[in-house]
C-alpha positions as CSV (number, residue, x, y, z in Angstrom):
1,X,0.0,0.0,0.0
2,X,3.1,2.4,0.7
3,X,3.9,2.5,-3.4
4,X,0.6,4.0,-4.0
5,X,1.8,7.2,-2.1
6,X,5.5,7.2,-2.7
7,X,6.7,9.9,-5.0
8,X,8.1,8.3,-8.6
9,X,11.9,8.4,-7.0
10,X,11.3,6.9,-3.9
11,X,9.0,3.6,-6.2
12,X,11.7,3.7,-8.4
13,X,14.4,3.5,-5.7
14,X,12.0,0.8,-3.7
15,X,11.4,-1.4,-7.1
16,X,15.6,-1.1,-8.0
17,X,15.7,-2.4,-4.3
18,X,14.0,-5.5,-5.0
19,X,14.6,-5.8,-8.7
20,X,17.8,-5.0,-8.8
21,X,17.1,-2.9,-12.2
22,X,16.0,0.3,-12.8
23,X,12.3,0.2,-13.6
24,X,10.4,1.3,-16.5
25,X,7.0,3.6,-16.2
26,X,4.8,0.7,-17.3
27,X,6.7,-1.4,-14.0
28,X,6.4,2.0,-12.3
29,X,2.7,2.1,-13.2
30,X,1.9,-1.5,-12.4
31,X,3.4,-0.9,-9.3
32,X,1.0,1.7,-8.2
33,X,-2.2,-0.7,-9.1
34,X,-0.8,-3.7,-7.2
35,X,-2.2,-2.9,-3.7
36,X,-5.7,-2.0,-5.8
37,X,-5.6,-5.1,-8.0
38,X,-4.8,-7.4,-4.9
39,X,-7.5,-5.8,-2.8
40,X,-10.0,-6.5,-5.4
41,X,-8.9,-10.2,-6.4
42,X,-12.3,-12.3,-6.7
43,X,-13.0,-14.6,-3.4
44,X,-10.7,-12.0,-1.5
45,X,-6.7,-12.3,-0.7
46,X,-5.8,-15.9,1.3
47,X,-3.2,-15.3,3.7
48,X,-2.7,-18.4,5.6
49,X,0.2,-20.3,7.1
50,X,2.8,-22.5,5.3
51,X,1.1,-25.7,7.3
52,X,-2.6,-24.5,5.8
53,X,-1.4,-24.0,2.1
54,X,-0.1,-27.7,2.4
55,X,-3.3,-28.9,3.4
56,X,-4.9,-26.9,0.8
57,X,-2.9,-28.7,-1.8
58,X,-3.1,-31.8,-0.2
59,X,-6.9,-31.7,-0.8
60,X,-6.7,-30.1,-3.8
61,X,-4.4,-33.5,-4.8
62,X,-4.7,-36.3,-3.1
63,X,-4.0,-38.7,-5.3
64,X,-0.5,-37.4,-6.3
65,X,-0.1,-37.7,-2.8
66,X,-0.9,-40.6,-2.2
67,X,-3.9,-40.1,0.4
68,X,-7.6,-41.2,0.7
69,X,-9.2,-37.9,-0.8
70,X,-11.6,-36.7,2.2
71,X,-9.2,-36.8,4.9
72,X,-9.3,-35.2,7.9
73,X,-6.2,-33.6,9.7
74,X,-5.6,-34.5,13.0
75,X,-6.6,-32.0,16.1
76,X,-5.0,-31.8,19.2
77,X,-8.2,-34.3,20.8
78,X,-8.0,-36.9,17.8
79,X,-4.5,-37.5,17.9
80,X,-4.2,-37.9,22.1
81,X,-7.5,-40.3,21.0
82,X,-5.2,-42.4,19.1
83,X,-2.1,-42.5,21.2
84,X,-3.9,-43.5,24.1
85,X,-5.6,-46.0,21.8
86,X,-2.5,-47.2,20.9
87,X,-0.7,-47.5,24.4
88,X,-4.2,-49.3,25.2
89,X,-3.5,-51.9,22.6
Protein backbone atom coordinates (compact mmCIF):
# COMPACT_ATOMS: atom_id res chain seq x y z
CA UNK A 1 0.00 0.00 0.00
CA UNK A 2 3.07 2.45 0.68
CA UNK A 3 3.93 2.46 -3.38
CA UNK A 4 0.59 3.97 -3.97
CA UNK A 5 1.83 7.23 -2.14
CA UNK A 6 5.55 7.20 -2.73
CA UNK A 7 6.74 9.90 -4.97
CA UNK A 8 8.07 8.31 -8.59
CA UNK A 9 11.94 8.45 -7.01
CA UNK A 10 11.25 6.93 -3.91
CA UNK A 11 8.97 3.60 -6.20
CA UNK A 12 11.67 3.71 -8.42
CA UNK A 13 14.40 3.54 -5.67
CA UNK A 14 12.02 0.81 -3.69
CA UNK A 15 11.45 -1.37 -7.06
CA UNK A 16 15.58 -1.12 -7.96
CA UNK A 17 15.74 -2.44 -4.29
CA UNK A 18 13.98 -5.52 -4.95
CA UNK A 19 14.55 -5.84 -8.65
CA UNK A 20 17.85 -5.02 -8.77
CA UNK A 21 17.14 -2.89 -12.24
CA UNK A 22 16.03 0.34 -12.84
CA UNK A 23 12.30 0.19 -13.59
CA UNK A 24 10.38 1.34 -16.46
CA UNK A 25 6.96 3.59 -16.15
CA UNK A 26 4.84 0.66 -17.25
CA UNK A 27 6.70 -1.35 -14.00
CA UNK A 28 6.42 1.97 -12.33
CA UNK A 29 2.67 2.11 -13.21
CA UNK A 30 1.89 -1.49 -12.44
CA UNK A 31 3.38 -0.94 -9.27
CA UNK A 32 1.04 1.71 -8.17
CA UNK A 33 -2.16 -0.69 -9.06
CA UNK A 34 -0.84 -3.66 -7.23
CA UNK A 35 -2.18 -2.87 -3.68
CA UNK A 36 -5.74 -1.98 -5.75
CA UNK A 37 -5.59 -5.08 -7.98
CA UNK A 38 -4.80 -7.40 -4.93
CA UNK A 39 -7.51 -5.84 -2.75
CA UNK A 40 -9.95 -6.46 -5.44
CA UNK A 41 -8.94 -10.24 -6.45
CA UNK A 42 -12.26 -12.31 -6.66
CA UNK A 43 -12.99 -14.64 -3.35
CA UNK A 44 -10.69 -11.96 -1.51
CA UNK A 45 -6.69 -12.33 -0.71
CA UNK A 46 -5.84 -15.85 1.34
CA UNK A 47 -3.23 -15.32 3.73
CA UNK A 48 -2.67 -18.38 5.61
CA UNK A 49 0.17 -20.27 7.08
CA UNK A 50 2.77 -22.51 5.25
CA UNK A 51 1.09 -25.66 7.28
CA UNK A 52 -2.60 -24.46 5.76
CA UNK A 53 -1.36 -24.01 2.13
CA UNK A 54 -0.14 -27.71 2.41
CA UNK A 55 -3.31 -28.86 3.43
CA UNK A 56 -4.92 -26.89 0.83
CA UNK A 57 -2.93 -28.70 -1.75
CA UNK A 58 -3.13 -31.84 -0.16
CA UNK A 59 -6.87 -31.72 -0.78
CA UNK A 60 -6.68 -30.14 -3.78
CA UNK A 61 -4.39 -33.53 -4.78
CA UNK A 62 -4.66 -36.28 -3.06
CA UNK A 63 -4.04 -38.69 -5.33
CA UNK A 64 -0.53 -37.44 -6.30
CA UNK A 65 -0.09 -37.70 -2.82
CA UNK A 66 -0.86 -40.64 -2.23
CA UNK A 67 -3.85 -40.13 0.44
CA UNK A 68 -7.63 -41.17 0.67
CA UNK A 69 -9.24 -37.93 -0.79
CA UNK A 70 -11.64 -36.73 2.25
CA UNK A 71 -9.18 -36.82 4.92
CA UNK A 72 -9.32 -35.20 7.85
CA UNK A 73 -6.20 -33.65 9.69
CA UNK A 74 -5.58 -34.50 13.02
CA UNK A 75 -6.58 -32.01 16.12
CA UNK A 76 -4.98 -31.85 19.22
CA UNK A 77 -8.17 -34.30 20.77
CA UNK A 78 -7.97 -36.91 17.81
CA UNK A 79 -4.53 -37.52 17.91
CA UNK A 80 -4.18 -37.93 22.11
CA UNK A 81 -7.50 -40.26 21.04
CA UNK A 82 -5.15 -42.40 19.11
CA UNK A 83 -2.09 -42.48 21.15
CA UNK A 84 -3.87 -43.49 24.06
CA UNK A 85 -5.55 -46.00 21.78
CA UNK A 86 -2.46 -47.23 20.93
CA UNK A 87 -0.72 -47.50 24.45
CA UNK A 88 -4.21 -49.33 25.24
CA UNK A 89 -3.46 -51.87 22.59
Amino acid sequence: SEWTALGDIELAASIEALDGRQPDRETMRRARRLFGEALETPGGLKIQTIHAFCESVLHQFPLEANIPAHFEMLDPQMEASLFAAARRD
